[in-house]
Structures are given as structure tokens and as C-alpha cells.
C-alpha positions in Angstrom: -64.3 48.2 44.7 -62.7 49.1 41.3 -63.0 47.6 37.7 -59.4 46.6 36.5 -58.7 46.7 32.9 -55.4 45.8 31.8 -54.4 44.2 34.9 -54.7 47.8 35.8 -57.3 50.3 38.4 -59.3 51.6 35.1 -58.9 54.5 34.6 -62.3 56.5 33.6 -60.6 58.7 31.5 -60.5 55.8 28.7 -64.4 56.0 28.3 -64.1 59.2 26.0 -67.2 57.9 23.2 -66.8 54.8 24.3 -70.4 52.8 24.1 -69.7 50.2 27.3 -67.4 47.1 27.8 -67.7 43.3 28.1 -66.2 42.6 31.7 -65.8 39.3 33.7 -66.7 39.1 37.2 -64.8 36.6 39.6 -65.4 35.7 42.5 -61.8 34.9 44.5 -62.6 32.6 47.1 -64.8 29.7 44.1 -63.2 31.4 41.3 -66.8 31.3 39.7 -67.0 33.5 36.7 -69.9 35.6 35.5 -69.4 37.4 32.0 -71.6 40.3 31.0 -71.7 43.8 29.3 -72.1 47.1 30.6 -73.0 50.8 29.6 -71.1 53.7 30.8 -74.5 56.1 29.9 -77.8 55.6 30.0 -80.1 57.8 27.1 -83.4 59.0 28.5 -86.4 60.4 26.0 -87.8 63.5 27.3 -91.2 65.1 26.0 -90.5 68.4 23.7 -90.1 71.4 25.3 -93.3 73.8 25.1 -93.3 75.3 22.0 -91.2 72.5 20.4 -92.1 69.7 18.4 -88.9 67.4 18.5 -88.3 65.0 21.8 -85.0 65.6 23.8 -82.3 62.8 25.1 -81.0 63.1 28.3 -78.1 61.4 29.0 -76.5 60.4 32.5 -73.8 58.5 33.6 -75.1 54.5 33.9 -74.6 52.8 37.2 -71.3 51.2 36.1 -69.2 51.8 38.5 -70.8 50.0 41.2 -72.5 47.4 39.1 -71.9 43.7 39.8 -74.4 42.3 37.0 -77.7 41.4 36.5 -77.4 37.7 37.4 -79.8 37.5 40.8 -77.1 34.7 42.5 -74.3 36.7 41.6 -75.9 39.8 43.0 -77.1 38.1 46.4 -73.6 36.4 46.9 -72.1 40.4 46.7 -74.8 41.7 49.1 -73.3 38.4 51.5 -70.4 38.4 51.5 -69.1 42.1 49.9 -67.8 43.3 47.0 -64.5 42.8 48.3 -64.7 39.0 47.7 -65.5 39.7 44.0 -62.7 40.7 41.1 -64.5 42.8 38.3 -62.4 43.1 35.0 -63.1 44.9 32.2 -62.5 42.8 29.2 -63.2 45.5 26.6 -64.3 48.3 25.4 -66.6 48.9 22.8 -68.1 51.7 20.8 -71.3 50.7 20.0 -74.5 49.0 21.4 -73.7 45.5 18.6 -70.4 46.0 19.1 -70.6 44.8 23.0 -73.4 42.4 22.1 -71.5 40.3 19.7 -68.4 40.5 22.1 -70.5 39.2 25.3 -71.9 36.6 23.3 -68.7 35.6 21.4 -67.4 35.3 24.9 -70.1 33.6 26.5 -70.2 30.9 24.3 -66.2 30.4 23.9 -66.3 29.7 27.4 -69.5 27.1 27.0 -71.1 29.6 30.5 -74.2 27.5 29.7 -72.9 24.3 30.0 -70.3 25.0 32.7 -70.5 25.0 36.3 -67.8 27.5 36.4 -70.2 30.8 35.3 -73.1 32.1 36.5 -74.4 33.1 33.7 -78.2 31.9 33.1 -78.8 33.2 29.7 -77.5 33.9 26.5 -79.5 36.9 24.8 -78.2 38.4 21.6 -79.8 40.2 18.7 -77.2 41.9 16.3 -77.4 43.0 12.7 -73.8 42.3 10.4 -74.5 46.3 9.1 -74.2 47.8 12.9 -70.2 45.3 12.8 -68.8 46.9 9.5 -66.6 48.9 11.5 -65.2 46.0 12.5 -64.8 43.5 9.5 -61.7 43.0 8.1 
């Protein structure tokens, strides 16, 4: 099962320094919605090596390509009835941690997920600074 982005297969040569994306989940037979965000690395702190004083970041390719969210329904209703029933699109892709954050929220609450029957979604969790958006002010 693929992510589509652009009404297109996505193509993983996009990521490039790419942070994650905001991405909408569908299922096709209720067409209930799930909207989320996604990394495409994850960074892992690693004690010095001997002899050094400064910890080291390992960094590994996230679970996003077989990722179907973090919403517990969402993820049972995959496991019964396949990922096949389910249409994951990427919405957008964003450089930086905020930058996804404000996007998933923005979306989440444009589309009133908490107050709709038509989402999945649970929760709306969001912490973002204006400083970490400047690259994106106009």
C-alpha cells in the first residue's frame, strides 16, 4: 500500500531534507477521514564514543512507509479489514518539526475532526513557537 501525493504513487525521491508531511488517511468503503503527521527519520542519542566527550545522533529511516497512524480505531480497522481498504495521501511536506505541527493542526481544526463524525481523530496536540514559522511568514 502506497502513499499518494499529488494524486500521484509518491515518489521517495521528494523527501531530499525534507522533515515529514501532513497526510490524510481515508478509508474507501465509510469514507472516514483520519488527518495526522508523519516523520520520514527518526534521531536517536547515542552515548560518546570512548575517549569522547560529545553524544552522537543516529539517524534511521522512520516507519513511514507502512504507517497508518497513531489513532488505536483507525489502526484496528487496518489490521481488519487490510490496508487495501484504506487511501493514505500525503498532503504536504514540510521541513521542519513546527512546520508539520502547525499544518496538522491548521488542518485539523479547518475540518472541525473534533466535532465531526467524519474523522477519527481523538485529539488535537500542538505546541509551536512563531520563531521556529519565520521561514514561512510572508
Amino acid at each position: 500500500m502506497t502513499w499518494l501525493y499529488l494524486d500521484k504513487p509518491f515518489d521517495p525521491d521528494l523527501i531530499g531534507t525534507h522533515y515529514g508531511f501532513v497526510y490524510c488517511i481515508r478509508d474507501r468503503q465509510t469514507g472516514k477521514k483520519y488527518l495526522g503527521k508523519k516523520t520520514f527519520r527518526n534521531t536517536k542519542t547515542l552515548p560518546p564514543l570512548k575517549g569522547q566527550k560529545r553524544k552522537r545522533k543516529q539517524v534511521t529511516e522512520s516507519n513511514w512507509r507502512d504507517y497508518f497512524g497513531s489513532n488505536e480505531t483507525l489502526k484496528s480497522l487496518v489490521e481488519k479489514h487490510g490496508s487495501e481498504r484504506f487511501e493514505r495521501t500525503i498532503i504536504r511536506l514540510c521541513k521542519t518539526a513546527s512546520e508539520a505541527a502547525y499544518f496538522e493542526a491548521k488542518l485539523q481544526f479547518e475540518n472541525d475532526v473534533l466535532l465531526s463524525d467524519d474523522y477519527h481523530n481523538d485529539y488535537v496536540m500542538v505546541r509551536i513557537n512563531r520563531s521556529h514559522l519565520k521561514h514561512l511568514r510572508k
